[in-house]
RODO-2510 file (C-alpha; in nm, 4 decimals, decimal comma):
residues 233
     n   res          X          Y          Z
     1     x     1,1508    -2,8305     3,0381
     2     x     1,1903    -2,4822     2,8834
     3     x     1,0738    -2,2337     3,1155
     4     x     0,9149    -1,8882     2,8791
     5     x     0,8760    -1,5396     3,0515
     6     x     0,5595    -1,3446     3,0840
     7     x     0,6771    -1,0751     2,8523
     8     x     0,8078    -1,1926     2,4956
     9     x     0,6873    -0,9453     2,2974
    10     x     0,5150    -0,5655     2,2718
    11     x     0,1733    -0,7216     2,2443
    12     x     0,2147    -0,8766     2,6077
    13     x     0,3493    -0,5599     2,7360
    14     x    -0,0020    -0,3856     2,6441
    15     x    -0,2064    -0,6871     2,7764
    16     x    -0,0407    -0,6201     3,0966
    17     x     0,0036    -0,2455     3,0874
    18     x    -0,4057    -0,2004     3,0160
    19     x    -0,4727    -0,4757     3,2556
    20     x    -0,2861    -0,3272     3,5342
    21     x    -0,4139    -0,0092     3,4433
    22     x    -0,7854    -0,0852     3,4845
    23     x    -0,7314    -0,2835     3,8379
    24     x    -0,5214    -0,0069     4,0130
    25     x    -0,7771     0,2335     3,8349
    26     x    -1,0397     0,0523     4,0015
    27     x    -0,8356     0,0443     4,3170
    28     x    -0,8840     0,3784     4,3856
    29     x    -1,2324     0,5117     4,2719
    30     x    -1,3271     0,4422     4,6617
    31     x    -1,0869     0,6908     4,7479
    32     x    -1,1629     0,9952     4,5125
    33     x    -1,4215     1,2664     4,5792
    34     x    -1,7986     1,2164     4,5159
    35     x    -1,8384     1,4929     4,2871
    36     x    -1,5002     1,3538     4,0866
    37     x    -1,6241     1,0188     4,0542
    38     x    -1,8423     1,0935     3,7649
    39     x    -1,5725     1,2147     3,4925
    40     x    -1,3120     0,8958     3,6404
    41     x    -1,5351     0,6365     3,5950
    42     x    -1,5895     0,7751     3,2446
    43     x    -1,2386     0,7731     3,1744
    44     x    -1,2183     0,3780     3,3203
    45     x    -1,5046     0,3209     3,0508
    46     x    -1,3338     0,5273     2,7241
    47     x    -0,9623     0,4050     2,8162
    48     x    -1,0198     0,0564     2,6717
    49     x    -1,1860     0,1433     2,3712
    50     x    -0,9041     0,4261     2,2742
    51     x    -0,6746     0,1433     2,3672
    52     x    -0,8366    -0,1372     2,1353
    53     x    -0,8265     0,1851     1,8588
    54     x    -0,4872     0,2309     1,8755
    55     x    -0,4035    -0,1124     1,8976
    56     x    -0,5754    -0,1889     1,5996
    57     x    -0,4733     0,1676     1,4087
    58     x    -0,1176     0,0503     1,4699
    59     x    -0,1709    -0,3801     1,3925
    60     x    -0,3183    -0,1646     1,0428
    61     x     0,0059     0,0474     0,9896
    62     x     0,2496    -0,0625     1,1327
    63     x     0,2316    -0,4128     1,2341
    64     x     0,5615    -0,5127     1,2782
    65     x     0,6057    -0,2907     1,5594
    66     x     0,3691    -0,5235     1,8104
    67     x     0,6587    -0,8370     1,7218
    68     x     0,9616    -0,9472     1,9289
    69     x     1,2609    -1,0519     1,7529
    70     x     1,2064    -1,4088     1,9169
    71     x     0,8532    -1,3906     1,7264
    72     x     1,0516    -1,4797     1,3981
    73     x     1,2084    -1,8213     1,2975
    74     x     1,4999    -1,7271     1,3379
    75     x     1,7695    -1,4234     1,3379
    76     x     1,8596    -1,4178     0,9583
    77     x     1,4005    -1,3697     0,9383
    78     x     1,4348    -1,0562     1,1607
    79     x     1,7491    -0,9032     1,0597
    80     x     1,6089    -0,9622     0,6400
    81     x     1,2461    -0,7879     0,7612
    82     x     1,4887    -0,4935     0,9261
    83     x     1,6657    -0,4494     0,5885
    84     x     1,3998    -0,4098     0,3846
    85     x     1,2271    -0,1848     0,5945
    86     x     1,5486     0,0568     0,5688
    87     x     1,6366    -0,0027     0,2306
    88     x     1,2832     0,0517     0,1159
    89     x     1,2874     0,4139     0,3148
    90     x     1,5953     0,5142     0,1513
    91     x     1,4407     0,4040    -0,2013
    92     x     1,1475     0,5855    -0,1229
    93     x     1,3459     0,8863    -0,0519
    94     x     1,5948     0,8862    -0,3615
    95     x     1,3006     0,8315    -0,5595
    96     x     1,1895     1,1905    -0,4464
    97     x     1,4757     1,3713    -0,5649
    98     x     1,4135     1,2060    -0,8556
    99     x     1,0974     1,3162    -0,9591
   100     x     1,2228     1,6888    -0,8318
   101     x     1,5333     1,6713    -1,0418
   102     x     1,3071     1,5685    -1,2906
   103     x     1,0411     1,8133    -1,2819
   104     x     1,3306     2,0711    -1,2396
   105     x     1,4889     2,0168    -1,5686
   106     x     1,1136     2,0043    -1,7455
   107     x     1,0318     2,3443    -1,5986
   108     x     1,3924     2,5136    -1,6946
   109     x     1,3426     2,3995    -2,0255
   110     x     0,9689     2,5241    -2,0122
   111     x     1,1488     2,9409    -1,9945
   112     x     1,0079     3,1550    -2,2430
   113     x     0,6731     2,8650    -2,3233
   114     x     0,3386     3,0725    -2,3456
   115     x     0,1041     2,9001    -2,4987
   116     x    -0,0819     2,6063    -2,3675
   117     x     0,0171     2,3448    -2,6255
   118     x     0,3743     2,4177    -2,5257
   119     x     0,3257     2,3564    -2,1446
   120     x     0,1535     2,0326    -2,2450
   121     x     0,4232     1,8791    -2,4101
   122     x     0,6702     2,0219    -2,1636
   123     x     0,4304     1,7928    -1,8954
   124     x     0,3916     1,4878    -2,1058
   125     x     0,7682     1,5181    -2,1452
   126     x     0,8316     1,5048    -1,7211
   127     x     0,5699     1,2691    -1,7127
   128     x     0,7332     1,0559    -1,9246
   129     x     1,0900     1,1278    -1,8005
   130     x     0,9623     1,0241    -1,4291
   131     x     0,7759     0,7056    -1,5471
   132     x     1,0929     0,5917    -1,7112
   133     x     1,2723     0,6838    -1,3978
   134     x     1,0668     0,5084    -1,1559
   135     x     0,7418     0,3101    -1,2329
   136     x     0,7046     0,0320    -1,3989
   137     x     0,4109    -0,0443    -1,6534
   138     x     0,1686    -0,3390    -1,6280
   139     x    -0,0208    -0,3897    -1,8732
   140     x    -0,2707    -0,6841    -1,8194
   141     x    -0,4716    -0,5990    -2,1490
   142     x    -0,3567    -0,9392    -2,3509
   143     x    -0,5290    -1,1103    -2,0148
   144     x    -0,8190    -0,8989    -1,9923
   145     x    -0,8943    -0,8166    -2,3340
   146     x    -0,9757    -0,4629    -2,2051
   147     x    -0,7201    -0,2063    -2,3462
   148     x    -0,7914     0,0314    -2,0347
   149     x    -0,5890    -0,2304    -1,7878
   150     x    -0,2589    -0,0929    -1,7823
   151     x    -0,1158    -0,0017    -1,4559
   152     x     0,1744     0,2193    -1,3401
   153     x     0,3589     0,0844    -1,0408
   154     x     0,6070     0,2931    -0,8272
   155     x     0,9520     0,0743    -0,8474
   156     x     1,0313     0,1341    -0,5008
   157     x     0,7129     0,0067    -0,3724
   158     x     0,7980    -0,3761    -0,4493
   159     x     1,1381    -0,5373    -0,2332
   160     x     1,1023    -0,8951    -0,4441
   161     x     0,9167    -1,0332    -0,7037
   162     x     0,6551    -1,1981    -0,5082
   163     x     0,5566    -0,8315    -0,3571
   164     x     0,5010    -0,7587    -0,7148
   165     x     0,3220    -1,0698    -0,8081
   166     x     0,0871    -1,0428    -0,4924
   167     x    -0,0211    -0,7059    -0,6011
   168     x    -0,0277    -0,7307    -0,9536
   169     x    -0,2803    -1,0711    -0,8541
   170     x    -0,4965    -0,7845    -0,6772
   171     x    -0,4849    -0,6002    -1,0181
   172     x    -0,6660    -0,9238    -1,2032
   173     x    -0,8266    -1,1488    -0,9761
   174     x    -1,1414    -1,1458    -1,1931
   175     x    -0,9439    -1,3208    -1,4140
   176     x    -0,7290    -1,5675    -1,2211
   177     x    -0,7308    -1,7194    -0,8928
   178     x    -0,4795    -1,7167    -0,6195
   179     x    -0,1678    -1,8832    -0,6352
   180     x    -0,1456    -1,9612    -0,9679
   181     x     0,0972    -1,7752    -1,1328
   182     x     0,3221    -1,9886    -1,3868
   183     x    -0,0028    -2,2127    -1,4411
   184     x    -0,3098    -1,9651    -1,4762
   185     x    -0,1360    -1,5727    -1,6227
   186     x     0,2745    -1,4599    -1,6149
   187     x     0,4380    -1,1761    -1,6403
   188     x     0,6664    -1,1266    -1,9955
   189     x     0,9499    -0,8781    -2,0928
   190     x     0,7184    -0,6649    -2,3570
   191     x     1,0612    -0,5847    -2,5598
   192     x     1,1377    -0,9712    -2,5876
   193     x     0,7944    -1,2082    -2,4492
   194     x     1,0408    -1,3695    -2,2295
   195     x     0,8857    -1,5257    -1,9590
   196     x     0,9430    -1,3749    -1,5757
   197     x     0,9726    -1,7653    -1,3662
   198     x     0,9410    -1,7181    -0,9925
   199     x     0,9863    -1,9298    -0,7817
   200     x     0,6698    -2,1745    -0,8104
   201     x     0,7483    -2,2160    -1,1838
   202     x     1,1426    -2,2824    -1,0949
   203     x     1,0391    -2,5507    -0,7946
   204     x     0,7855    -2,6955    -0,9693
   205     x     0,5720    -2,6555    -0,6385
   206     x     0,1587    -2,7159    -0,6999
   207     x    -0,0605    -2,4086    -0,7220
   208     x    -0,3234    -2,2972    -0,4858
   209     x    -0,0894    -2,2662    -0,2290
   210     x     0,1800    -1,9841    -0,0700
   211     x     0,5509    -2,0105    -0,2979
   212     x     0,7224    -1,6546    -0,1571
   213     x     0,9749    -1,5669    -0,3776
   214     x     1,2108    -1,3105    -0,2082
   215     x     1,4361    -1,2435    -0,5279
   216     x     1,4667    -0,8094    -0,5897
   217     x     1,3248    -0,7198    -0,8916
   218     x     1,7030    -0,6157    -1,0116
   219     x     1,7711    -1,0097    -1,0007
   220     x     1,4871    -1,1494    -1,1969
   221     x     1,5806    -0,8802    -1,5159
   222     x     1,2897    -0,5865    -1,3691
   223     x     1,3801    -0,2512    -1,3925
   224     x     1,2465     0,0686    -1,3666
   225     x     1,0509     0,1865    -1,7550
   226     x     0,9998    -0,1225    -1,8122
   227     x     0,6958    -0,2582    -1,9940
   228     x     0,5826    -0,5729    -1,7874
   229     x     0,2523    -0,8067    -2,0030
   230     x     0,0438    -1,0140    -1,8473
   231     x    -0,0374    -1,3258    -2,0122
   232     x    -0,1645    -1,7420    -2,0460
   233     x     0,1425    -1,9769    -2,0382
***
C-alpha cells in the first residue's frame, strides 16, 4: 500500500494554513478585550474572502505556481513546463530591444524631417521594420470572406504550434468548431500555399478531440514576418 503525505502540493499548504488560521483565531477571541472584540471578529470574517481573492487572482495569473512537481506525469512534464516558462521570458525580453533598436534607427533617420508627411512614412517605416522583426500576420480573410480579419501576433507569445493554433481557433470560431484543424480551416505559407500539418493531420487522429502539438514554430517552417492564411483543406 502506498502511503501519500498531507502536504503534496502549494494548494494543500493554503487549505491548511487558512484552516489553522481560523481555529487558533477562534481560539483566542475569549481571551481578547471586550472593546477589541469588535474589529477581530471582523478580521476572522474578511480573512477568508481576501484569501479566496487571492487564491483565485493567482489560479488566474499564475496558475502554475499552486502545482507540485509530483502534480505532473512525470519529470521530463515539469522540467519541459520550466523551460518554456524561461525561454519565453528571455524571448519576451530580446524582443524589447528589438523594437527599441528598431524605433532607434527610425528616429535617427527621422533628423532634419519637418513636415508631417515625412514623420508618417518615417512611422510606417518602424512599423513595418518591427512587424517583420517580430509578429507574425494572420490573415483569416480567404475563411471569413471579410477583408478586415487579419491579425498581428507577437512571435514570442506562441512556444509550439498548437499555442498558435489554439489562439488563432479563438480568432475564428464563428467559422469553425473546436478541434478541427486539418479537417474544418489550416494554416498555409502565403509565399508558397503550402500547407502547415500539425500533429492531428500527421497522426491521422479524429477531430473533436485534444491533439497538442508541442513542435516550436522554428520547426514547423514559422518565422517571424511571415504571412500565415487561413483556409478549407
Amino acid at each position: 500500500m502506498v502511503n501519500y503525505g498531507i502536504v503534496k502540493n502549494p494548494l494543500s499548504v493554503i487549505a491548511i494554513f487558512a484552516g489553522v488560521a481560523e481555529i487558533s483565531g477562534s481560539g483566542v477571541l475569549p481571551f481578547i478585550s471586550p472593546e477589541n472584540q469588535h474589529l477581530y471578529i471582523w478580521f476572522l470574517m474578511s480573512f477568508p474572502f481576501v484569501l479566496i481573492l487571492l487564491f483565485f487572482a493567482t489560479l488566474n495569473w499564475n496558475h502554475k505556481a499552486l502545482y507540485a512537481p509530483s502534480d505532473y506525469k512525470s519529470d521530463e512534464s515539469f522540467l519541459e513546463s520550466l523551460s518554456r516558462s524561461n525561454s519565453r521570458r528571455t524571448e519576451i525580453a530580446s524582443m524589447e530591444k528589438i523594437i527599441e533598436s528598431k524605433v532607434e534607427e527610425g528616429l535617427s533617420s527621422a533628423e532634419g524631417v519637418q513636415d508631417l508627411t515625412g514623420k508618417s512614412a518615417i512611422a510606417k517605416r518602424i512599423t513595418a521594420s518591427i512587424k517583420n522583426s517580430a509578429f507574425l500576420t494572420i490573415d483569416a480573410s480567404p475563411l471569413t470572406g471579410n477583408k478586415k480579419s487579419v491579425f498581428d501576433l507577437p512571435y514570442v507569445a506562441f512556444a509550439s504550434l498548437g499555442q498558435l493554433t489554439n489562439e488563432i481557433y479563438f480568432l475564428i470560431e464563428d467559422y469553425v468548431n473546436p478541434f478541427e484543424y486539418g479537417h474544418s480551416w489550416v494554416l498555409r505559407r502565403s509565399n508558397n500555399s503550402e500547407v502547415i500539418k500539425n500533429a492531428r493531420m500527421i497522426t491521422g487522429a479524429k477531430i473533436g478531440t485534444s491533439c497538442p502539438d508541442n513542435r516550436s514554430l522554428k520547426e514547423v517552417g514559422i518565422m517571424p514576418g511571415m504571412t500565415i492564411q487561413i483556409t478549407r483543406p
